[in-house]
C-alpha positions in Angstrom: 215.3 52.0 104.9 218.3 49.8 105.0 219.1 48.0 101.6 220.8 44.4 101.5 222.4 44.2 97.5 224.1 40.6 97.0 226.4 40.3 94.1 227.5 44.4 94.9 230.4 44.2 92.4 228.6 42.3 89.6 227.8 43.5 86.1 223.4 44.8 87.5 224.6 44.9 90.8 226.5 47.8 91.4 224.1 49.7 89.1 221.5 48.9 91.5 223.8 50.3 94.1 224.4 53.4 92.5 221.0 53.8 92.0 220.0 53.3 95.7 222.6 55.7 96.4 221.1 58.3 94.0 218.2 58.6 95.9 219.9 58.6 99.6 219.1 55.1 100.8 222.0 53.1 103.2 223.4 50.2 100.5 225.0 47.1 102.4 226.7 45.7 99.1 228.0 42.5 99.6 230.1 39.8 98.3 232.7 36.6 98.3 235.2 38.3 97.3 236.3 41.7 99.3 240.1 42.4 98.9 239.8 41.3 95.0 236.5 43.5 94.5 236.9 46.3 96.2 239.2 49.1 94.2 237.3 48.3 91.1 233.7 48.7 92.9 234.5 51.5 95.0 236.2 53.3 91.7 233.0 52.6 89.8 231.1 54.1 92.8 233.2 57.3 92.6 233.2 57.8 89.1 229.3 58.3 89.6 229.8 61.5 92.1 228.1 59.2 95.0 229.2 59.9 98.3 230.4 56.8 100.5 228.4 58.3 103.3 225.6 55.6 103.4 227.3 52.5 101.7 228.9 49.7 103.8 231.0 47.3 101.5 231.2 44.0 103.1 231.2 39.7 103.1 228.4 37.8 102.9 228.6 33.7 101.7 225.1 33.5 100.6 225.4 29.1 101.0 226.4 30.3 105.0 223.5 30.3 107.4 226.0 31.3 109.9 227.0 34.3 107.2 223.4 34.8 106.4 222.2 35.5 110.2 225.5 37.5 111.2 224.4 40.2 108.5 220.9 40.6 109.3 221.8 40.4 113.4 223.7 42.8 112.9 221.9 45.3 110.5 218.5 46.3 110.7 217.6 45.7 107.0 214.7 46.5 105.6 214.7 45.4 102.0 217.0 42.9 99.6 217.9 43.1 96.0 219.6 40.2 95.0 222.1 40.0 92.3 224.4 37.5 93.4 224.5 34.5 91.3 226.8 31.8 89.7 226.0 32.2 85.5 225.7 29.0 82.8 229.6 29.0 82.6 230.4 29.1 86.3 227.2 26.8 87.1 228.9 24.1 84.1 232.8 24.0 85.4 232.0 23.7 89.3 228.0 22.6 89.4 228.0 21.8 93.5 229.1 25.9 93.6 226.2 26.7 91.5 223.7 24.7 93.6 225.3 26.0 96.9 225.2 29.6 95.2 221.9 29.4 93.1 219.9 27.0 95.0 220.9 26.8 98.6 222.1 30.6 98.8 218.9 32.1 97.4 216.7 29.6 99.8 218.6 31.4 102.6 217.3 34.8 101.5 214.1 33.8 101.7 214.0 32.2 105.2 215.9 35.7 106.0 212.7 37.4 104.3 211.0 35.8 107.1 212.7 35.9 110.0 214.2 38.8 109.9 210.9 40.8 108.7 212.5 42.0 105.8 209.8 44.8 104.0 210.8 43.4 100.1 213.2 41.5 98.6 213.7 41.7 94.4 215.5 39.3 92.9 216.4 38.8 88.6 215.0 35.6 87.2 215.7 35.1 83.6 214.3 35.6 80.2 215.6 32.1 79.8 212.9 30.8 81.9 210.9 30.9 79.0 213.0 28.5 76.9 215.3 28.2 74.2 213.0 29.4 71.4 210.3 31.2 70.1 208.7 29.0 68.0 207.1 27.2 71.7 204.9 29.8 71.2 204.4 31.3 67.7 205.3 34.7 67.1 203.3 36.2 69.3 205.7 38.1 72.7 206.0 36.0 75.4 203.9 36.7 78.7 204.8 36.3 81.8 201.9 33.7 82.5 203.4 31.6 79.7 204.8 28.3 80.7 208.0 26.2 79.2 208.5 23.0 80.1 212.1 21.1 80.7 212.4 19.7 77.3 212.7 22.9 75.5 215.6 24.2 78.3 219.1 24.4 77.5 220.6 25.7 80.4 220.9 24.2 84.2 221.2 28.6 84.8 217.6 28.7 83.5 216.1 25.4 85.4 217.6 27.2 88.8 215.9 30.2 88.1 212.3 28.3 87.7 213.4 26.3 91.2 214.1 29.9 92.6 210.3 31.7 91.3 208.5 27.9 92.4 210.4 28.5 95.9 209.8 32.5 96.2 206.3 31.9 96.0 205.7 29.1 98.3 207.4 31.6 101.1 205.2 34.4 99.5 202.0 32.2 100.0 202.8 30.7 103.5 204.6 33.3 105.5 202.4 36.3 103.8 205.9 38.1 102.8 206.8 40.4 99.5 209.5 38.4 97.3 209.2 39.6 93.6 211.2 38.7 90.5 211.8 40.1 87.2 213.0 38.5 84.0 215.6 40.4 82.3 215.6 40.2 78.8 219.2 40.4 77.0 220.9 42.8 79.3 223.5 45.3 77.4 225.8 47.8 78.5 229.2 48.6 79.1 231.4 46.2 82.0 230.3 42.9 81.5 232.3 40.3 82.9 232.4 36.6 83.5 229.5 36.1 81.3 228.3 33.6 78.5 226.7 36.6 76.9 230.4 38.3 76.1 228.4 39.1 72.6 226.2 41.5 74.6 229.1 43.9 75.9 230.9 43.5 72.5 228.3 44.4 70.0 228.6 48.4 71.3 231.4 48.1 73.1 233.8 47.3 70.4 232.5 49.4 67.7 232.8 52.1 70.0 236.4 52.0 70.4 237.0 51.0 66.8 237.2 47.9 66.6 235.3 45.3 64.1 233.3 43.2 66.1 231.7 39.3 64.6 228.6 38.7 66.1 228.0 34.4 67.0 224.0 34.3 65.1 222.5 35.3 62.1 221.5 38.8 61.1 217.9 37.1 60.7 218.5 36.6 64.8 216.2 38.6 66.8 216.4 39.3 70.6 214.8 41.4 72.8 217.0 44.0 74.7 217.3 45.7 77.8 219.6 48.5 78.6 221.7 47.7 82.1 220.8 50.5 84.0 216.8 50.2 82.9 217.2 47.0 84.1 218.6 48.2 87.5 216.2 51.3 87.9 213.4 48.8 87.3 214.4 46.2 90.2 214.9 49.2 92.7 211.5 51.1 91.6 209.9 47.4 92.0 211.7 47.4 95.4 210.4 51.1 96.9 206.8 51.1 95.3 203.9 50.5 98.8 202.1 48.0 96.5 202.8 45.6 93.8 200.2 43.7 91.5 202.2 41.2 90.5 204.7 38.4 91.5 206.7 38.4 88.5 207.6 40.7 85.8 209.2 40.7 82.4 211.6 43.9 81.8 210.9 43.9 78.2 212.0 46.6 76.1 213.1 46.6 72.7 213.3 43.8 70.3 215.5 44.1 67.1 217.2 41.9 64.5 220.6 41.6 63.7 220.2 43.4 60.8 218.8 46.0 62.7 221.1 46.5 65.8 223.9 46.4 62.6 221.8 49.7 61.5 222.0 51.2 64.8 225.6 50.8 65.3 226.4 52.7 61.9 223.7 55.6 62.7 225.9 56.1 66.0 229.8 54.8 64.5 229.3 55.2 60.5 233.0 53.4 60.3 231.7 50.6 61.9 232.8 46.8 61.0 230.1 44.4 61.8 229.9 41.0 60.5 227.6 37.6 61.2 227.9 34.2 61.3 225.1 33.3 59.1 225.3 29.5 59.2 225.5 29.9 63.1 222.4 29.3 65.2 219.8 31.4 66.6 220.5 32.5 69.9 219.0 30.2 72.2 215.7 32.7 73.7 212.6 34.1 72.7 212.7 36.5 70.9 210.1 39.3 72.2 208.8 39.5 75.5 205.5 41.3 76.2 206.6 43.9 78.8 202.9 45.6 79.4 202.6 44.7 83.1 206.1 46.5 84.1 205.0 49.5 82.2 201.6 49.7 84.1 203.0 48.9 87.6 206.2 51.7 87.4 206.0 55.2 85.5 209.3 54.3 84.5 210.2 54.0 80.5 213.5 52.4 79.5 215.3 53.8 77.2 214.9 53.3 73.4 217.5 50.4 71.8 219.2 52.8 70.0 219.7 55.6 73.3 220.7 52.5 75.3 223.4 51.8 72.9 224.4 55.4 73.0 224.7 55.2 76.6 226.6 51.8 76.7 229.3 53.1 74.0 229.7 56.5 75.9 230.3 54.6 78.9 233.1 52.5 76.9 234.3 55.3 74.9 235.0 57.2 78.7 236.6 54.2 79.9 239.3 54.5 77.0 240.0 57.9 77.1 237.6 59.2 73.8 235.3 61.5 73.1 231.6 61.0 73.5 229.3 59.9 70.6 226.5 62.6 70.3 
């Protein structure tokens, strides 16, 4: 097996490729951006123990036909996990990149599913898919046959990603291929870059290194929560596994309040600072997603909210030179 990862240096990306790597698989990890990427992936890749043996770091302009076919011409890939992917903030200041990126870029994948044969490709939707609040559907968690229309969207992000699940499954239906998705929840952990979701690197990351942080919602707010490298392992496990019984999947996990995640932090960093902005709005998801169908598909259990959080400060706390949190 031969995998193709888009988006190689990116926050789930190069999680997935450590993972892949874990278990002895050849990684093509790909992005725009080479010479500016590449001491800070391949020093992420090394700090994991992972030989370079089977990992090929290369270019790929996902918009490119041209790039698209020179990469699978030239590689006999077998299976895709695709992370690449312009966010809300990039999609807002230059929206013709986002369209190339998002729209025409992912479209590209797909004809590549088919022409080239390729055994699987995974791809991250969005919990945002779902809308901008709970109260669409009462306070029930949110299934992955639920439905949102436009009105209740607040991001073009989110609208791309229903365009991207509508198109996946046309090319599932017609050419009889395997493209699957899965729809993160609030993904946390340590590295986050480039993001309109800063709030879910600072949260940990800041207490961990002793700093107050000031969180953008109410304590009342409630998310639900996904550690990064769950959310990886998941996407690869979906990517190995003979048979799948489902199109799309949520990655679930934990849901907690404000209040609550403010009780976690102190459990693990009693010195803590954490404040609220209590006349601030609710962040703009659901707030639980009903993650049954991953957990009967994979044998694989995420981590609880609180072990995730240990793991995401301990990454941050190694980063700066400190001590782990036990």
């Amino acid at each position: 097996m031969k995998f193709l990862v888009t988006g190689a240096a990116g926050f789930i990306g190069k999680r997935v490729i450590a993972q892949l790597l874990k278990k002895n698989l050849s990684v093509i990890a790909t992005t725009t951006r080479v010479e500016d990427e590449k001491d800070i992936f391949f020093k992420y890749i090394d700090s994991k123990n992972l030989s370079r043996q089977n990992l090929e770091f290369t270019y790929l302009d996902m918009s490119s036909k041209e790039s698209i076919d020179n990469i699978f011409s030239n590689n006999n890939i077998t299976h895709i996990i695709s992370c690449g992917y312009q966010m809300s903030n990039m999609i807002d200041d230059n929206p013709i990149k986002g369209v190339e990126v998002n729209i025409l870029g992912m479209t590209n994948l797909f004809e590549a599913v088919v022409k080239y044969k390729i055994k699987r490709m995974v791809m991250p939707s969005s919990m945002s898919v779902y809308g901008n609040a709970q109260s669409v559907y009462g306070s029930r968690p949110v299934h992955e046959d639920d439905y949102c229309g436009l009105k209740h969207q607040s991001f073009t992000y989110a609208v791309m990603k229903i365009l991207n699940e509508f198109m996946a499954q046309k090319y599932n239906n017609k050419h009889n291929v395997s493209i699957i998705t899965t729809r993160p929840s609030v993904v946390f952990g340590f590295g986050r870059q480039r993001s309109s979701l800063m709030w879910a690197e600072d949260f940990a990351t800041l207490p961990a290194i002793g700093k107050p942080v000031h969180l953008p919602f109410p304590e009342t707010n409630k998310d639900s929560f996904i550690y990064v490298e769950d959310c990886a392992e998941q996407m690869v496990q979906l990517s190995l596994k003979e048979h799948l019984n489902h199109f799309v999947y949520n990655t679930g996990a934990e849901t907690a309040s404000g209040t609550q995640l403010a009780t976690i932090i102190k459990e693990l960093v009693p010195s803590a600072k954490i404040t609220f902005d209590n006349d601030g709005k609710l962040t703009p998801f659901i707030d639980e997603q009903n993650d049954n169908r991953i957990r009967e598909e994979l044998t694989f259990i995420p981590l609880s909210l609180k072990e995730g959080i240990r793991a995401h400060m301990n990454e941050a706390r190694k980063y700066h030179g400190l001590e782990k949190i036990k």
